[in-house]
C-alpha positions in Angstrom: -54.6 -25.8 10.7 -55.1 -22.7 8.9 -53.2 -19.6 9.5 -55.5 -16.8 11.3 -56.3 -13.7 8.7 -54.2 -11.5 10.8 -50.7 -13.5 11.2 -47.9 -11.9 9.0 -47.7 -13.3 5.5 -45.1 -15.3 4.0 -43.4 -12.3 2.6 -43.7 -10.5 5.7 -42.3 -12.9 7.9 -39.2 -13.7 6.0 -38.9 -10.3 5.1 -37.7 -9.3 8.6 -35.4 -12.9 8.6 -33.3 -12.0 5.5 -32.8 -9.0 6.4 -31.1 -9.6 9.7 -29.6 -12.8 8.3 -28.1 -10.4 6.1 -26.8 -7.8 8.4 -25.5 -10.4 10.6 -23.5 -12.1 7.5 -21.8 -8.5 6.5 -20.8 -7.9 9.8 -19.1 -11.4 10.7 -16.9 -11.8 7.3 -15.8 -7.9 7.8 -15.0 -9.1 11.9 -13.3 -12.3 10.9 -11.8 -10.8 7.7 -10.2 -7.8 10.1 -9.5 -9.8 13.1 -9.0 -13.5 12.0 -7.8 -13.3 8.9 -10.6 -14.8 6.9 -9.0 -14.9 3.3 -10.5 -12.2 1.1 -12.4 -13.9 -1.8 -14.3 -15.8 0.5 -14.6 -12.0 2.4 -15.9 -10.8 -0.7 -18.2 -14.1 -1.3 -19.9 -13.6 1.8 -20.7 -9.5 1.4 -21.7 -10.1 -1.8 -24.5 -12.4 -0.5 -25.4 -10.4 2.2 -26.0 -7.5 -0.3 -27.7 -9.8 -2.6 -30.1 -11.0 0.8 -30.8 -7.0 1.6 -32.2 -6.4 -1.8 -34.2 -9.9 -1.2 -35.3 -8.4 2.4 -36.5 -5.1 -0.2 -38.2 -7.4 -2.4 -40.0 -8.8 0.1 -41.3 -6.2 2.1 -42.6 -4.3 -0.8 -45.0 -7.6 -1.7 -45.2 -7.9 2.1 -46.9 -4.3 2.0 -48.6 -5.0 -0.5 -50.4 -8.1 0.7 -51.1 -5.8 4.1 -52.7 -3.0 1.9 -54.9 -5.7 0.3 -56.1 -8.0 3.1 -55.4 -5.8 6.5 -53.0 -8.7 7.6 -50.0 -8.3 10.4 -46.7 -6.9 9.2 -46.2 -3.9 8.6 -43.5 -3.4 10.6 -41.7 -6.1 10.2 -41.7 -4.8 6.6 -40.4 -1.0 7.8 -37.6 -3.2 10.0 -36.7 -5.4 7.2 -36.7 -1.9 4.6 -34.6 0.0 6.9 -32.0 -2.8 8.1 -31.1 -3.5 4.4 -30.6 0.5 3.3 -28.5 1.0 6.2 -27.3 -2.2 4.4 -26.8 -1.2 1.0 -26.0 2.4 1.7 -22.4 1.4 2.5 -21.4 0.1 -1.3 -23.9 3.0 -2.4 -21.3 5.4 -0.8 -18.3 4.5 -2.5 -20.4 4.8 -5.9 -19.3 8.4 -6.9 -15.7 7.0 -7.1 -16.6 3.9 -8.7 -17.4 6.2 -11.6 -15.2 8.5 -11.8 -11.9 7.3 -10.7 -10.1 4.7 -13.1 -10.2 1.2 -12.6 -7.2 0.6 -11.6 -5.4 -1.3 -8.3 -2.2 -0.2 -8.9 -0.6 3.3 -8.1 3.0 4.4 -9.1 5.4 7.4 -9.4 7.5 5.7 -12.3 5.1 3.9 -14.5 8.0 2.8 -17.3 9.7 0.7 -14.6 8.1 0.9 -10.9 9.5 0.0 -8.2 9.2 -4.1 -7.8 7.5 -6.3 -5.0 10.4 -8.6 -4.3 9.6 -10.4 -0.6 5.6 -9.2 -1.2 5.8 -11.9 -3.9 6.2 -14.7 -1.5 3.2 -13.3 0.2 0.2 -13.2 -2.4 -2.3 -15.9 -3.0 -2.3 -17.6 -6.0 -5.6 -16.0 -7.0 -4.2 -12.4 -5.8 -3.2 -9.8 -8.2 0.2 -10.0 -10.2 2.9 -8.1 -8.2 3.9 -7.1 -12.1 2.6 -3.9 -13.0 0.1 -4.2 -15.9 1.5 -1.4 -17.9 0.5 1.0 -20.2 -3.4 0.7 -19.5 -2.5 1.4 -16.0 -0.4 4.3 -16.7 -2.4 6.3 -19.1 -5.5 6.1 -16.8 -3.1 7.7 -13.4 -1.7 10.0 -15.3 -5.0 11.6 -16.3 -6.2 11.4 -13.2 -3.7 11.6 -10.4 -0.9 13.9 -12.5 0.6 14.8 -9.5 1.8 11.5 -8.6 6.1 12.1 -9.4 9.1 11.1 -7.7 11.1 12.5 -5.4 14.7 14.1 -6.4 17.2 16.0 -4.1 20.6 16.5 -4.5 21.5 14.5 -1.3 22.9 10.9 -0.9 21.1 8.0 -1.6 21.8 5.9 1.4 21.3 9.3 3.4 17.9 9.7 2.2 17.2 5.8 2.3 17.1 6.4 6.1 15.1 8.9 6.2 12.7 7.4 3.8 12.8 4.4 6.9 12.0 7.2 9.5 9.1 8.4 8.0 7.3 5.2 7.7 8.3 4.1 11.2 6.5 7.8 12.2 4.1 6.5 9.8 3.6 3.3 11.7 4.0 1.2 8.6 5.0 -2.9 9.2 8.2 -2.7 7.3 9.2 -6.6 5.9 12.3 -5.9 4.0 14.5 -3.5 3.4 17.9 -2.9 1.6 19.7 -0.2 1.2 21.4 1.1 -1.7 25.0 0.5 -2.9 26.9 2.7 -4.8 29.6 0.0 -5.3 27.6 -1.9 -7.4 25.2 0.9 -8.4 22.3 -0.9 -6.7 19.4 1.2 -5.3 17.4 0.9 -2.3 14.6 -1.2 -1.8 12.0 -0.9 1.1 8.7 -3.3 1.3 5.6 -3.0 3.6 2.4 -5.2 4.0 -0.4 -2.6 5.5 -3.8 -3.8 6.0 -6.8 -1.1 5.8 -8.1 0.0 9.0 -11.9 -0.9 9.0 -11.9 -3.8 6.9 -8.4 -5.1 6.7 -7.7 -5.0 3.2 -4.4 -5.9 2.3 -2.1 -3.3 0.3 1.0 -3.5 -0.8 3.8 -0.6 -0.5 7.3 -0.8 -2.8 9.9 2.0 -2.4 13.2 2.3 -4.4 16.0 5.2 -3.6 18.2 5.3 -6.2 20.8 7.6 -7.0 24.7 8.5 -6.1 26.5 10.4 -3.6 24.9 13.6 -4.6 21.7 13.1 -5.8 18.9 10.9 -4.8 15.7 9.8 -6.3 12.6 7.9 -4.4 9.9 6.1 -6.1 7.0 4.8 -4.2 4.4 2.1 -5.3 0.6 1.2 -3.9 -1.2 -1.8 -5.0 -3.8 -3.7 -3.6 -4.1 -7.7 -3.4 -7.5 -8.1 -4.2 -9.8 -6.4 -6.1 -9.8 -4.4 -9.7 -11.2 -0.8 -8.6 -9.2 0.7 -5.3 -11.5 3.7 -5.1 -8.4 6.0 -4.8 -6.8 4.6 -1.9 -3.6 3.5 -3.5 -3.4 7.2 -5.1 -4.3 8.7 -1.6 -1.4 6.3 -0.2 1.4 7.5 -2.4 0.4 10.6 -1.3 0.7 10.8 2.1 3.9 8.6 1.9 5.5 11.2 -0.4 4.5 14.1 1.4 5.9 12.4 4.8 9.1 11.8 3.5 9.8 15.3 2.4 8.5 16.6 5.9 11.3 14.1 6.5 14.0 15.7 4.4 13.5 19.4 5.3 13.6 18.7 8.7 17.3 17.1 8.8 19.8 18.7 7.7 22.2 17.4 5.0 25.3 14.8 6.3 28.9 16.0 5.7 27.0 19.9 5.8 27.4 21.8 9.1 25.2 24.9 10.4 27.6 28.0 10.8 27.7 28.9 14.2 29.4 32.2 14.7 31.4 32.7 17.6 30.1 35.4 20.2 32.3 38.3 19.5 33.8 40.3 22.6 31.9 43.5 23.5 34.7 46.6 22.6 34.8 48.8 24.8 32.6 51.3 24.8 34.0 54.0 26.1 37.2 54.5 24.2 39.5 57.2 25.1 41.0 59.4 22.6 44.2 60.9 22.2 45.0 63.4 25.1 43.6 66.7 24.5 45.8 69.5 24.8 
């Protein structure tokens, strides 16, 4: 039986199909990759074919509209719904394009680039197919320096293990998931180490966080590290990480005050008397 001259096309009926197919695909691998724990390659797998099924929906609908313009058949808008649907679709990767350009592709952010802080217990964690916990090196380091130059460790001339717990505080205020943590030890001139797994907000990407206090009784140095498991470009987040972590831990530091340094508190003195009498006049 023979379709009537005014039933949608081919094109236009699958249009409006891929398009939701492909809506519906983004939105469960970024549910069950936030939620559940969906490993990310297969994550990325499936919003890389949802993308590739909104341009498809695009495809279609344009030869749907065409086919409508020619021969006056139904659906037209099932071609607007399918066009629409997959913009909204695509306009989410299309955002992040400015820094995709012109932020280095990199996925790993550090204040001390000649020997950053290492991923000791973080190591156990990542996937064979993850990113190397070792820091790639000089590529790395050339490309943050001429773009995040403000990226530098933190010295003050106060303990090390002093500071070490302040540098705990402030990602406890932070709300980070600390996993290990060791303090330093002058004895055997050992800094500290801290460690935190943090998954992004929306989509639950895993990043990485290593933080090493070194230093003696006097002076202290912190060095913080960002790195993401997955992916090659981090669009800035690691960079915009360090960041806020430094800038919390000295909001940290200048409000404590320094151990074994105690405020001067004067004693109230005793009012003289204000009225003193003077020798007795002749």
């Amino acid at each position: 039986m023979r379709s009537s001259p005014s039933a949608p096309s081919f094109f236009g009926r699958w249009t409006s199909r891929i398009a939701v197919f492909s809506a519906v695909l983004l939105f469960t691998a970024a549910f069950l990759h936030r939620i559940f724990s969906l490993p990310t390659p297969i994550a990325f797998n499936l919003a890389a074919v949802a993308f590739l099924g909104a341009g498809l929906a695009i495809v279609f609908a344009v030869l749907a509209i065409i086919g409508i313009w020619r021969t006056g058949r139904a659906g037209t808008s099932r071609a607007v719904f399918a066009i629409l649907v997959s913009l909204a679709l695509m306009l989410w990767p299309l955002i992040f394009l400015p820094k995709y350009d012109g932020l280095p592709s990199i996925y790993d952010v550090t204040t001390d680039t000649v020997d950053p802080p290492p991923f000791i217990e973080i190591a156990k964690l990542r996937a064979p197919d993850a990113n190397s916990v070792a820091y790639v090196g000089e590529s790395f380091a050339r490309k943050q320096a001429a773009t995040y130059p403000d990226i530098r460790p933190i010295e003050i001339d106060r303990p090390a293990d002093e500071v070490f717990e302040l540098v705990i505080a402030a990602l406890r205020r932070l709300k980070l998931p600390i996993i290990h943590q060791q303090p330093p030890d002058d004895s055997v001139e050992r800094p500290g180490f801290i460690e935190v797994a943090d998954r992004t907000l929306i989509l639950g990407l895993q990043e990485d966080i290593a933080i090493r206090v070194s230093g003696t009784e006097k002076h202290a140095r912190v060095d913080v590290r960002s790195a993401w498991r997955y992916g090659k470009h981090d669009l800035g987040f690691n960079a915009a990480r360090v960041r806020v972590l430094l800038k919390e831990i000295v909001v940290a530091m200048e409000s404590s005050v320094p151990a074994g340094r105690e405020e001067k508190v004067e004693e109230p003195k005793e009012d003289e008397p204000r009225n003193r009498r003077s020798k007795n006049r002749r």
